[in-house]
C-alpha positions as CSV (number, residue, x, y, z in Angstrom):
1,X,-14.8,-1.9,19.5
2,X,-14.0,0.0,22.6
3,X,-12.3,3.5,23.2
4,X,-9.4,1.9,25.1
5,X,-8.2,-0.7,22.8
6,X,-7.1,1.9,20.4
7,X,-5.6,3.9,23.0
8,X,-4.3,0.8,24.3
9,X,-3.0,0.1,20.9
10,X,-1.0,3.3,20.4
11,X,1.0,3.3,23.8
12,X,1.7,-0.3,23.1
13,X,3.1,0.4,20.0
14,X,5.1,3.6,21.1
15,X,6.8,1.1,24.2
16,X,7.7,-1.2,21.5
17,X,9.3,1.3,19.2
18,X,10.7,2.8,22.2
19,X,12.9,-0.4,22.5
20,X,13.7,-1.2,18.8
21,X,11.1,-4.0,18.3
22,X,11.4,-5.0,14.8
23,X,8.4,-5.3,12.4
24,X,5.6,-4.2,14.7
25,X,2.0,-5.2,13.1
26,X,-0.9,-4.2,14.4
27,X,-3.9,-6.1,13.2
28,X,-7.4,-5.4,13.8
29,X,-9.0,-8.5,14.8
30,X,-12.3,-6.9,16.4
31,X,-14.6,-8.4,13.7
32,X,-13.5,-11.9,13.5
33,X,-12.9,-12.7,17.0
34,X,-14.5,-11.8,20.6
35,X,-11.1,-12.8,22.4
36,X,-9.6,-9.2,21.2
37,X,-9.9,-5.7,19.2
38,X,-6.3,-5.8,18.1
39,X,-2.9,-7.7,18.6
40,X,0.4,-6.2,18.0
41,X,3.2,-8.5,17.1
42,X,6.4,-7.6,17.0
43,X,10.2,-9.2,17.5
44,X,13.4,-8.7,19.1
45,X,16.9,-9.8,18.9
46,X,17.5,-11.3,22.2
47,X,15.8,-12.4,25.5
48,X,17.4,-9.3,26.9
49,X,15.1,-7.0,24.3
50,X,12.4,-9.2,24.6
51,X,12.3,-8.4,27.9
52,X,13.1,-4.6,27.8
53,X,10.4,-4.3,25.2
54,X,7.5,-6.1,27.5
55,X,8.8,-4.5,30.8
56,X,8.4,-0.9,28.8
57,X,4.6,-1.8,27.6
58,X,3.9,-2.9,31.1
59,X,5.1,0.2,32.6
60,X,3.6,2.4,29.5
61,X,0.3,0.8,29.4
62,X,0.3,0.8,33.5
63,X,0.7,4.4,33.7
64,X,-2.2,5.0,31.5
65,X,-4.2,2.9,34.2
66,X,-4.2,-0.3,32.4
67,X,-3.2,-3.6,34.0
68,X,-2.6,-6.5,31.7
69,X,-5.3,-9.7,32.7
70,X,-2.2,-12.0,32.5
71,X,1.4,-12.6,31.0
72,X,2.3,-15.5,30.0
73,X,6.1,-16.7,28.7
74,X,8.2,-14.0,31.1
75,X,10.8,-16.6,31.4
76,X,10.4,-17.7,28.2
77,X,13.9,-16.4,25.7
78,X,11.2,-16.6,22.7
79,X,8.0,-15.8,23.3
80,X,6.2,-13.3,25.7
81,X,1.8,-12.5,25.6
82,X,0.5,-9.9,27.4
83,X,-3.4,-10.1,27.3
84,X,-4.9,-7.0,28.2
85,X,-8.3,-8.0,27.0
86,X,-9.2,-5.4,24.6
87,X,-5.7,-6.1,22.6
88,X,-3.0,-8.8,23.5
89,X,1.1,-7.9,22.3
90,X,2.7,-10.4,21.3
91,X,6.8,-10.0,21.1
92,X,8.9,-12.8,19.9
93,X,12.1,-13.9,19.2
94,X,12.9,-13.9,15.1
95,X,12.5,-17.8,14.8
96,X,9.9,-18.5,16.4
97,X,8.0,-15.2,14.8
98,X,8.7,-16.8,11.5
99,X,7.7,-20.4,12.9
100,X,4.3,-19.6,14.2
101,X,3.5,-16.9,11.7
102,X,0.5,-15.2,13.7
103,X,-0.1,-13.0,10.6
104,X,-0.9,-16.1,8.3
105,X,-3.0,-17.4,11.1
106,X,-5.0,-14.4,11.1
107,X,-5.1,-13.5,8.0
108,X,-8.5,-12.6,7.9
109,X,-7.8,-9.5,10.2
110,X,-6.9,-6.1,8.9
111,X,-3.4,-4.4,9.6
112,X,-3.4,-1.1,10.5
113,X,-1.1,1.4,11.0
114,X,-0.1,3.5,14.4
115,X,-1.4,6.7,12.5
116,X,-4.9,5.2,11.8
117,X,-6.0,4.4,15.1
């Protein structure tokens, strides 16, 4: 695991509670994957949050010196990915949170809290 992911992890985290995400996970998927140390999932009420929420982890994580290796779904009104290689945020909208269920999916990964990294 590298140094920056958890770094990485913690401002992530702090831009997304800046904004009022709701139910921000952060799960360690370092030992069941190669594509990332950690994700962090959270949702929003609206396109608007969603989009306040991303623009702050973009400009949090880009201060620290870290540029994200793509974004996908900025247009989207449901769900945004910002893959920053050593962890990838994933914000959705409520439904679609519920609907792809990213937790289930990786299950096997260990959620940890803000305070433990």
């Amino acid at each position: 695991m590298h140094n920056n992911s958890k770094e990485m992890a913690k401002l992530a985290y702090k831009a997304m509670d800046d904004k009022l995400a709701k139910n921000i996970k952060i799960i360690d998927i370092s030992n069941i994957s190669i594509i990332a140390d950690y994700f962090l999932i959270a949702d929003g009420s609206n396109k608007n949050q969603l989009q306040a929420i991303t623009d702050n982890v973009e400009e949090m994580l880009g201060r620290a010196g870290f540029i994200p290796k793509s974004i996908e779904g900025r247009q989207s009104t449901t769900w945004i990915l910002l893959d920053y290689g050593d962890i990838i945020v994933h914000v959705f909208n409520a439904e679609d949170r519920g609907f792809y269920d990213l937790e289930r999916i990786w299950k096997d990964g260990i959620e940890v809290s803000v305070d433990s990294l």
